[in-house]
C-alpha positions in Angstrom: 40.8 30.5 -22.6 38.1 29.7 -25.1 34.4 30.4 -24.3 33.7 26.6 -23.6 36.3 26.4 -21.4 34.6 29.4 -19.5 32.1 28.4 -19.4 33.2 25.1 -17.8 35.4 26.6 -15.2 32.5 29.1 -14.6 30.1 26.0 -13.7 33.0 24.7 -11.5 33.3 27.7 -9.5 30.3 28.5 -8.8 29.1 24.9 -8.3 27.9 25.6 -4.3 25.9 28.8 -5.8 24.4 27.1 -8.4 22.9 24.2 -6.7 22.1 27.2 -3.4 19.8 29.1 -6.6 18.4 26.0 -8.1 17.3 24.3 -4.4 15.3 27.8 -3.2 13.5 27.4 -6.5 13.3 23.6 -7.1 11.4 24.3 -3.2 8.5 25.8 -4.7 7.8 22.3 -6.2 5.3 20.6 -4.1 7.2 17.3 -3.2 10.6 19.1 -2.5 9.1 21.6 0.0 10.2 19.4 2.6 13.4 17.4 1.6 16.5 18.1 3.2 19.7 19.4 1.0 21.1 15.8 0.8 18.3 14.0 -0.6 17.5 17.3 -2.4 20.4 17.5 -4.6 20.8 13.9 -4.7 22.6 13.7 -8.3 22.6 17.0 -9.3 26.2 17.8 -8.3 27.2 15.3 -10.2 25.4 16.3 -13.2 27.2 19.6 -12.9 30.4 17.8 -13.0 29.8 15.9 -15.9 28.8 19.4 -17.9 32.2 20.8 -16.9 33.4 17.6 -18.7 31.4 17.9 -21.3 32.3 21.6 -22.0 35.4 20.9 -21.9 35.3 18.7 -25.5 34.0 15.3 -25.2 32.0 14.0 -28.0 28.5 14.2 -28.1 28.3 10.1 -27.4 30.9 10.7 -24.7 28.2 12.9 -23.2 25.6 10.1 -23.3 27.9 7.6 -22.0 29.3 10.2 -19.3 25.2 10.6 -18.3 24.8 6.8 -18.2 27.2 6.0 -16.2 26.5 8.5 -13.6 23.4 8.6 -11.4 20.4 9.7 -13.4 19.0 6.6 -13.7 19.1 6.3 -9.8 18.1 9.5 -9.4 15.1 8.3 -10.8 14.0 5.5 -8.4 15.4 8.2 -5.3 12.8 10.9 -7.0 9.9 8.0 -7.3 10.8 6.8 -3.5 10.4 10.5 -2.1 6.6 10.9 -4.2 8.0 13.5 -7.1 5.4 12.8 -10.0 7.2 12.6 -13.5 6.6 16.4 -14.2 8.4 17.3 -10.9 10.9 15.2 -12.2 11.1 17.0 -15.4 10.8 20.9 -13.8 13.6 20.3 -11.5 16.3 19.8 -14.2 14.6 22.8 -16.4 14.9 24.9 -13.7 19.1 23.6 -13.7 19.2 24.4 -17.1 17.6 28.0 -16.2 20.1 28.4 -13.7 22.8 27.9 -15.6 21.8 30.5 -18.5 21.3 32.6 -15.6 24.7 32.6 -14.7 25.7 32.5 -18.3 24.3 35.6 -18.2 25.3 37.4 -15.5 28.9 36.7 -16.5 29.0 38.4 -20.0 29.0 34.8 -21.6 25.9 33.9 -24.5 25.4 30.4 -24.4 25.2 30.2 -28.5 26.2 27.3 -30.8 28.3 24.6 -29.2 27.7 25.8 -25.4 24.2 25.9 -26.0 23.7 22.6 -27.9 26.1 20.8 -25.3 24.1 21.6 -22.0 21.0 20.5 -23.7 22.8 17.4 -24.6 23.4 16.5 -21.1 20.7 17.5 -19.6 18.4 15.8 -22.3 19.9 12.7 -21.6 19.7 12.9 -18.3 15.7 13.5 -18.1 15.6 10.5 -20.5 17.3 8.3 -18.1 15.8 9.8 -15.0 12.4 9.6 -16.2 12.9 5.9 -18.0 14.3 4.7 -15.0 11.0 6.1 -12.9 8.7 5.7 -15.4 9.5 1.9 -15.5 9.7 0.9 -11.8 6.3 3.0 -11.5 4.6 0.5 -14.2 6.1 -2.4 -11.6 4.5 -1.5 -8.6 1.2 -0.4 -10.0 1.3 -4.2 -11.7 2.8 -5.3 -8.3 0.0 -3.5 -6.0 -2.7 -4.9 -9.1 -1.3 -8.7 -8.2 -1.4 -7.7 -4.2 -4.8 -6.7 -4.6 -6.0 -9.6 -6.3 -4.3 -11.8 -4.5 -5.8 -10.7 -1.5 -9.1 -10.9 -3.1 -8.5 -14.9 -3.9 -7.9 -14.9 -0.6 -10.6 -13.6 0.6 -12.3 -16.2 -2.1 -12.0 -18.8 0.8 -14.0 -17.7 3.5 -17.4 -18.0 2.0 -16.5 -20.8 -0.1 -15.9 -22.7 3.4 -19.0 -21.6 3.9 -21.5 -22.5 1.1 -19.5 -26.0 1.6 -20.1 -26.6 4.9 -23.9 -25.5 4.8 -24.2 -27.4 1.7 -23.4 -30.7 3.6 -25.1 -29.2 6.8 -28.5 -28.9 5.1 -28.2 -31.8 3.0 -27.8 -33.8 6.2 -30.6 -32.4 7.9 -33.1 -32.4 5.3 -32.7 -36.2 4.9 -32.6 -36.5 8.5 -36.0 -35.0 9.3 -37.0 -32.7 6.4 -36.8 -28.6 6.3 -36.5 -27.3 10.0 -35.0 -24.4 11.6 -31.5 -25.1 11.1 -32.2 -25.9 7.8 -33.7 -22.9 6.8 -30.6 -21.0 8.8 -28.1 -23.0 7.0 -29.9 -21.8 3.8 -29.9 -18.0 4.8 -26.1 -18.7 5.6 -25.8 -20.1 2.5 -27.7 -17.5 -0.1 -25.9 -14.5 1.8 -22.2 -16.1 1.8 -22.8 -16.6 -2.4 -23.7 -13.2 -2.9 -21.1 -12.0 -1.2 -18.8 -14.7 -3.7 -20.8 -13.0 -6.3 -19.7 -9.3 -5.4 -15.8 -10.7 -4.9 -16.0 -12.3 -8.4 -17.2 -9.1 -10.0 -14.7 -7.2 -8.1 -12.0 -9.6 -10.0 -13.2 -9.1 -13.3 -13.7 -5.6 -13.0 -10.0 -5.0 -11.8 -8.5 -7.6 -15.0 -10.9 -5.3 -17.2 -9.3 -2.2 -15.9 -5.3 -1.8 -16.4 -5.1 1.8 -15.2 -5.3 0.6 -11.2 -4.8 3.4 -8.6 -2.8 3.4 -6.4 -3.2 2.4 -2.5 -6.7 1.2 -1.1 -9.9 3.3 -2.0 -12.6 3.9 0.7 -16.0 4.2 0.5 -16.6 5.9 4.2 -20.3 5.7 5.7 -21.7 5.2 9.3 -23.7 2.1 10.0 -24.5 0.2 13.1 -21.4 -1.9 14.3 -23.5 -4.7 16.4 -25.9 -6.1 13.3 -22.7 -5.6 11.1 -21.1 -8.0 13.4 -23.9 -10.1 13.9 -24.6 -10.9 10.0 -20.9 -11.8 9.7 -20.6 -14.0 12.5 -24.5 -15.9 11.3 -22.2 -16.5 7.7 -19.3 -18.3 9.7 -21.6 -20.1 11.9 -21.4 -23.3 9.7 -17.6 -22.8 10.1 -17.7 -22.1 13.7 -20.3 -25.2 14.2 -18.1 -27.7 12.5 -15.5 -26.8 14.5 -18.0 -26.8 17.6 -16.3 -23.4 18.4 -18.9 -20.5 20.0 -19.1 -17.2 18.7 -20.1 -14.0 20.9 -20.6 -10.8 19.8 -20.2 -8.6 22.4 -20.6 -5.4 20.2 -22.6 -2.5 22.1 -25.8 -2.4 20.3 -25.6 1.4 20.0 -21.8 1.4 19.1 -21.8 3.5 14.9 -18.3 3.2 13.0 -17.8 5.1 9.8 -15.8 3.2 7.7 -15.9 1.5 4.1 -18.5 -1.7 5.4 -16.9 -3.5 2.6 -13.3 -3.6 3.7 -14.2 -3.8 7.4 -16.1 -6.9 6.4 -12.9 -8.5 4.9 -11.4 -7.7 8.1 -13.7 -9.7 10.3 -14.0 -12.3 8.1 -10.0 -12.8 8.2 -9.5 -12.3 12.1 -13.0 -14.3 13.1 -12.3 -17.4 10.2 -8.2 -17.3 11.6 -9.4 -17.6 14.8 -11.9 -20.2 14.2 -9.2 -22.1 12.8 -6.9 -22.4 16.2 -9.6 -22.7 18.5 -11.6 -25.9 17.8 -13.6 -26.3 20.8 -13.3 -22.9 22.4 -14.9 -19.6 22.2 -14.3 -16.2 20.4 -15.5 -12.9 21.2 -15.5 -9.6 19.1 -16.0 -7.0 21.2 -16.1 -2.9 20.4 -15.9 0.7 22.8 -15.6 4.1 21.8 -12.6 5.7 23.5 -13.8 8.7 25.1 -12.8 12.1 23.3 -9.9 10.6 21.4 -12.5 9.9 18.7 -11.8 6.8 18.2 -12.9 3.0 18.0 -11.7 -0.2 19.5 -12.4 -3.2 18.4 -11.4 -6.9 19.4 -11.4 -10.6 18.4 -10.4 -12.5 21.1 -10.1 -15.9 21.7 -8.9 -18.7 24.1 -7.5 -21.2 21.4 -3.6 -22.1 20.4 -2.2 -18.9 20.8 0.7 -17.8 18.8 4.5 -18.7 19.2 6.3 -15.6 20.5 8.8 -15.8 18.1 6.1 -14.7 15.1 4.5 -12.1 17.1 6.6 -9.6 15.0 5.8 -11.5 12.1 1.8 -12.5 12.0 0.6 -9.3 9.6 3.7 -9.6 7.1 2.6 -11.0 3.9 3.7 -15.2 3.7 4.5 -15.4 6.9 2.6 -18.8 7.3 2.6 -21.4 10.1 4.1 -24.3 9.7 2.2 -26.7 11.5 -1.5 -25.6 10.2 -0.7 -24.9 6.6 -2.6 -22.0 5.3 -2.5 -20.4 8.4 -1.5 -16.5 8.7 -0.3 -16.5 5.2 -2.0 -13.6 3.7 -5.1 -12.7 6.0 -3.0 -10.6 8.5 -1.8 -8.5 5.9 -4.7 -8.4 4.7 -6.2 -6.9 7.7 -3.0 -4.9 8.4 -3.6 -3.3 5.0 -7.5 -2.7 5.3 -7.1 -0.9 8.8 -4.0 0.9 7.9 -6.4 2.5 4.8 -8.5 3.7 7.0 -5.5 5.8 9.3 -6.4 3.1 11.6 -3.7 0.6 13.9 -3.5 -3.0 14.5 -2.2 -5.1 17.2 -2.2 -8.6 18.4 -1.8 -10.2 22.4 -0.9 -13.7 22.4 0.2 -16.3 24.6 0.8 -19.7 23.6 -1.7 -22.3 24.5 -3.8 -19.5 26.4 -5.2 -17.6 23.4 -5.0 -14.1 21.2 -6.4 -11.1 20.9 -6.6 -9.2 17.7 -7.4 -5.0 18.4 -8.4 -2.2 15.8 -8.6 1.3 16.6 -10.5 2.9 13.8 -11.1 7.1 13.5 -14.9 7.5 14.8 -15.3 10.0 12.2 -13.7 11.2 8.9 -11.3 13.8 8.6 
C-alpha cells in the first residue's frame, strides 16, 4: 500500500475521530459554541470523503470538480444563516487541515510532496467556494436590508406630505375666508414642523445613497424624554389629517409617563399606527394611551380606535411587509412592518385586537430602561 493510499484509508478510519477533534476545537470559535453536532459538521464529512477520493489519484481538476459538486458552496449560506463571520469560516477548515496533519503525525506518516499538495488542493477550493458562496449572499442582503430601509423611509415620505397638503389648502381657505386667525396660524405651526421633519427624512435618504457600506439591522439612538408632549406634538402634525377626515384625536398619555427609546424611530411608529388609523376611522375617534407595568420594567402603549376594524382573516398578516388591503388601496402595505420593525429594534413586542366594524387596537410594550 503506497503512502497516499494510507493516507486515504487512514482519513477513512478514523473519520468519527477526526471530526470528534476538530468539533472540541472548532467550539472555541465564538459562533460554534452553541451549535449542535448536526448543524456543526454540516459538510465537513463530506469533505473528508472527497480527500479520501482525492488521495486516492484523481487529478487535480477532478478535485475541483469533486469540491464543486459537493456542499461547500452550501455550506456557505448554512455558515452565513447560523452568524459565522467570514474568518470563522475560514478558521474552521484550518483547524481540519491541522487535524489531519495531526493524525498524519501520530501515525508515522509525513504529509510531503503529493499528500501535502493534494489536501491543500481540496481544502483550498473548498474555502473558495464556501467563502464565495457567503461572501456573495452577504452583499445581497446588506443591498436588500439598504432597499428595506429606504423603502420604508419613502414610506414614511407620506405622512407629512399629507400633511403640508392638507394645511396648505386649510390655510389658504381660511386666510381668504377671514384673514390670519387662530387656526391659521395652527395650520402654519402644523405646517413648518411637518417640512422639517420632510427635511430630516430627505437627508436621511441621501445620506444612506452616499454611504454603501450600510450596517446591518436598525441602529438606536436611546434617550429618555417625556412620552405625553412627544405624543402631543405628533398628534398637533396629523391634526389637518385627522380634521379632514373629521376624526378626533385623544392623547390619553400620563403626563409624567418617561420612555427611553430612540424618539426618532418611536416617532415613525406613531405616525404609522395614528395616520393607519386615521385612514379607517372617518368620523370616529382614536386614543393613544400609555402605563408603566409595575416592576416588569416595562411600557405599554396603545392606539386605539373605533373605526373599520380588520378582517380576521389578516390578523396574522397586518405587520408582514405587502400585505395590503384590497379595498383601501395603500392600506397596511408597508407601515405595519414598519412598526413591527421599529419596536422589534428596541427588544420591544407588538400586537394588534380587532374586530370588524367595532375597531382595533394597536399595543407596544417597550423596555423602561436600557440594558
Amino acid at each position: 500500500m503506497d503512502h497516499l493510499e494510507k493516507l486515504a484509508a487512514l482519513v477513512e478510519k478514523e473519520r468519527a475521530g477526526i471530526l470528534s477533534r476538530w468539533r472540541r476545537l472548532v467550539r472555541e470559535l465564538p459562533s460554534a459554541r452553541e451549535l449542535d453536532v448536526e448543524t456543526l459538521n454540516d459538510h465537513i464529512p463530506g469533505l473528508l470523503e472527497e480527500l479520501a477520493m482525492a488521495l486516492r489519484g484523481k487529478s487535480e481538476q477532478a478535485i475541483t470538480k469533486s469540491v464543486a459538486e459537493r456542499s461547500a458552496t452550501a455550506h456557505g449560506l448554512q455558515r452565513l444563516r447560523v452568524a459565522f463571520d467570514i474568518q470563522e469560516v475560514v478558521a474552521e477548515y484550518n483547524v481540519l487541515r491541522g487535524c489531519l496533519h495531526d493524525l498524519a503525525d501520530e501515525n508515522g506518516l509525513e504529509l510531503q510532496g503529493k499528500p501535502f499538495h493534494t489536501i491543500n488542493r481540496v481544502f483550498d477550493a473548498a474555502i473558495g467556494l464556501a467563502l464565495e458562496t457567503y461572501a456573495t449572499q452577504r452583499a445581497l442582503e446588506v443591498q436588500r436590508r439598504r432597499e428595506e430601509y429606504l423603502a420604508f423611509l419613502v414610506h414614511d415620505l407620506r405622512t407629512p406630505l399629507s400633511v403640508i397638503s392638507l394645511a396648505g389648502k386649510v390655510l389658504e381657505n381660511t386666510m381668504a375666508d377671514r384673514g390670519t386667525g387662530d387656526e391659521a396660524a395652527q395650520m402654519i405651526k402644523a405646517l413648518r414642523r411637518s417640512v422639517q421633519h420632510l427635511q430630516t427624512l430627505v437627508s436621511k435618504v441621501l445620506e444612506e445613497n452616499a454611504n454603501l457600506q450600510v450596517e446591518s439591522g436598525t441602529k438606536l439612538e436611546r434617550r429618555e424624554f417625556d412620552l405625553w408632549p412627544f405624543v402631543q406634538a405628533v398628534v398637533h402634525d396629523l391634526y389637518p389629517v385627522a380634521g379632514d377626515s373629521k376624526t378626533a384625536l385623544r392623547n390619553q398619555v400620563p403626563d409624567d409617563l418617561v420612555i427611553y427609546a430612540d424618539a426618532g424611530l418611536v416617532k415613525r411608529v406613531f405616525q404609522n399606527l395614528i395616520g393607519n388609523a386615521i385612514k379607517y376611522t372617518s368620523g370616529g375617534a382614536i386614543e393613544i394611551g400609555a402605563r408603566e407595568l409595575g416592576d416588569e420594567g416595562t411600557v405599554e402603549i396603545w392606539v386605539r380606535d373605533n373605526g373599520a376594524g380588520i378582517p380576521a382573516s389578516m390578523i396574522e398578516r397586518v405587520f408582514d411587509k405587502g400585505e395590503t388591503d384590497q379595498v383601501n388601496e395603500g392600506g397596511m402595505g408597508l407601515g405595519l412592518a414598519i412598526v413591527k420593525t421599529f419596536v422589534e429594534a428596541h427588544d420591544g413586542k407588538v400586537a394588534v385586537e380587532s374586530k370588524e366594524g367595532e375597531g382595533s387596537t394597536f399595543r407596544i410594550w417597550l423596555p423602561r430602561r436600557g440594558s
